[in-house]
N, C-alpha and C positions, 0 to 999 in steps of 0.2 A: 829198770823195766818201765816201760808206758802206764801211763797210769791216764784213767779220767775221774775227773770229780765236779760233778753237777754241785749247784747251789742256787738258790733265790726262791725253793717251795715252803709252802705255807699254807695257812687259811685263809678264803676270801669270801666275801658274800657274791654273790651268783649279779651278774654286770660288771664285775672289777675285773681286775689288772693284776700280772702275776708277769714278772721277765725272767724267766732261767736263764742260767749259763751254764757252762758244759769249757774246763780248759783241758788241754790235752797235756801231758808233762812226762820228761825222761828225754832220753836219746830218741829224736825223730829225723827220718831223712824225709818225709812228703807227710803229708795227708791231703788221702782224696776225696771221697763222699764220707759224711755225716748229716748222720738222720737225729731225730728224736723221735721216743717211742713210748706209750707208756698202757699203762696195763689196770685195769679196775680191777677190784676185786669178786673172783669168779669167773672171770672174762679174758679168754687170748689179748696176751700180747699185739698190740695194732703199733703200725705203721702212722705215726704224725704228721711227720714234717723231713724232707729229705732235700740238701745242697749238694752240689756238686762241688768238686776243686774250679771252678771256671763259676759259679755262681748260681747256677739255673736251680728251679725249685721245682718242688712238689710237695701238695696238700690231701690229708684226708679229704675227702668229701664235706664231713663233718666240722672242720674247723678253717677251712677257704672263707675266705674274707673278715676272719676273727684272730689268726695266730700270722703269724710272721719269724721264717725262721733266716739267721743271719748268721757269715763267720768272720774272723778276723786272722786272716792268712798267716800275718806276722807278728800274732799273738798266739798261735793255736788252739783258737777257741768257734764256740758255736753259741749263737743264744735264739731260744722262743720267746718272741715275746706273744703272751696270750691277751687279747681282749677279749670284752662281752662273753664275758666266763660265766658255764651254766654249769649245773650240778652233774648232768651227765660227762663234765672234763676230770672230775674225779678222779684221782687214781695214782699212780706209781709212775716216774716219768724217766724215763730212760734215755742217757748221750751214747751212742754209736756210732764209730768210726772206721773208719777202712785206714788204714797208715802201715806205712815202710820204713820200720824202725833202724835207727840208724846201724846196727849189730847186724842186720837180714840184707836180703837182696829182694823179699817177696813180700807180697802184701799181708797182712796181718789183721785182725779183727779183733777191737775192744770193747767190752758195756762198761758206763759209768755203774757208780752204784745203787744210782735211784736217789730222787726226792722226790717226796711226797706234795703233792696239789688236793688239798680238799674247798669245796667250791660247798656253800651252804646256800638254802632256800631262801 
């Protein structure tokens, strides 16, 4: 079965550095877009950071010109990397993927299992 598993969360003080990774693992025939996602506590699930299979991005509002999301085709992996980290980056941070596992003919939908990013004062 596909599996994803995020790693690289932690604590930081509020202006550091934090890189996740997110690898994709099992029988894959593609992957196309993945996102990163992550979620405070009390607060909907947001939309972070989203790649395309072709490369192009997109950013929250909130973290354009701080996060930087990247994949590595023939690795099957994705990473954010965050800078100029503030307390509001908080929270629970989620890999998503769209992929066509190699068993299917159709596209399929996965969440990592979450790491944690806590960002202090």
């Amino acid at each position: 079965q596909v599996q994803l598993v995020e790693s690289g969360g932690g604590l930081v003080q509020a202006g550091g550095s934090l890189r996740l990774s997110c690898a994709a693992s099992g029988s894959i025939f593609s992957i196309n877009a993945m996102d990163w996602y992550r979620q405070a506590p009390g607060k909907q699930r947001e939309l972070v950071a989203h790649i395309t299979s072709g490369g192009r991005t997109n950013y929250a509002d909130s973290v354009k010109g701080r996060f930087t999301i990247s994949r590595d085709n023939a690795k099957n992996t994705v990473a954010l990397q965050m800078n100029s980290l503030k307390p509001e980056d908080t929270g629970v941070y989620y890999c998503y993927a769209a992929i066509v596992p190699g068993v299917a003919v159709t596209t399929r939908y996965y969440w990592g299992q979450g790491t944690q990013v806590t960002v202090s004062s």
